[in-house]
N, C-alpha and C positions, 0 to 999 in steps of 0.2 A: 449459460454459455456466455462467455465474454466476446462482446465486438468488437473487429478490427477495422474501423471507419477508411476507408481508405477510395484512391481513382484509379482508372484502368489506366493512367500514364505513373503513379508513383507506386502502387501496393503490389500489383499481379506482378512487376519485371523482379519485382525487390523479393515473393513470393517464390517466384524461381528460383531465383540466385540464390535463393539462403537455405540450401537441403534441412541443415541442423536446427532451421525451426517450422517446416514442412512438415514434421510431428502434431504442429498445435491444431492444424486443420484438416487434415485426416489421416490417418492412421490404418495398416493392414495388421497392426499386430493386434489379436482378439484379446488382447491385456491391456490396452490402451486406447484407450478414447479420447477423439479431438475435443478438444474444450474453448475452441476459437472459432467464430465465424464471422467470414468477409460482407460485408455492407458496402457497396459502390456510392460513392457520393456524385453528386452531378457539377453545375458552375457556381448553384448555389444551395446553401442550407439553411433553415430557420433553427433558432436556438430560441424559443419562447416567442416572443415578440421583435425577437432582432437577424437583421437578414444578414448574411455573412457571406461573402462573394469569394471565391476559393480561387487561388490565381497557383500554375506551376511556376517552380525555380530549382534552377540546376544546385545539385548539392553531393560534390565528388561526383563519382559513378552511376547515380538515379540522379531522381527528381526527386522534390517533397513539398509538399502543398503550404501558401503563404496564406495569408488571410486580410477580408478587409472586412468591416464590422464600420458600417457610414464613411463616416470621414476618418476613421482612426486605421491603420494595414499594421500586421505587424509580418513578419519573416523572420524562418529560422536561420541560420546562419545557411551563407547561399554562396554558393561561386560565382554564378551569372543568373540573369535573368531571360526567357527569352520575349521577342517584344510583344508579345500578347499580353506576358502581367503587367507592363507600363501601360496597356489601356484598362487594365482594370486599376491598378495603382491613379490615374488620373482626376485629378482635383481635390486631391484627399490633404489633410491640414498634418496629420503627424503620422510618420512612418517608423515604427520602433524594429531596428533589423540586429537579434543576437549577432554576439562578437565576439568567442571563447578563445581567440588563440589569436597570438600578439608575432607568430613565427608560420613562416609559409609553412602548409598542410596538404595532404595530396584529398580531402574531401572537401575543403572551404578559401577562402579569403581569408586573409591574413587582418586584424584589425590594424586600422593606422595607427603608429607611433606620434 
């Protein structure tokens, strides 16, 4: 069964809201089987030897988890931030933030021109 890593502030609202893929996790048709299961992630997770500090950020209509990994954060393409991830973001040396669209977007920021 494949996992879907996810926090009770980004995965469970986004779970609701999306009926059309409420299929992958369970299912009352006796011809269909979920083939996804949810994992709650905490503030933080270990990847081998490396700790990774999980910060939220607004992204259109949810949220969706950014990441810091030491001194390095990166973020997916974000509308705002609320100011809790600037104390996790705090001290950190390079913050890599995707930038897919150069024209206002009703789910993100617009990259600068």
């Amino acid at each position: 069964m494949t996992g879907l890593w996810t926090s009770t502030e980004t995965g469970k609202p986004w779970i609701r809201s999306t009926p059309g893929f409420a299929y992958a996790l369970a299912s009352e048709n006796p011809h269909h089987w979920p083939f996804m299961s949810t994992h709650e992630l905490g503030d933080t997770v270990k990847i081998g030897d490396i700790d990774v500090a999980l910060f939220i950020q607004e992204h259109g209509a949810g949220m969706t988890l950014g990441f810091r990994f030491g001194q390095f954060a990166y973020s997916t393409d974000a509308m705002g931030m609320p100011e809790a991830a600037f104390s996790v973001l705090s001290g950190i040396d390079l913050w890599v933030v995707g930038a897919a669209h150069s024209v206002p977007n009703r789910s993100i920021r617009p990259m600068p021109t």
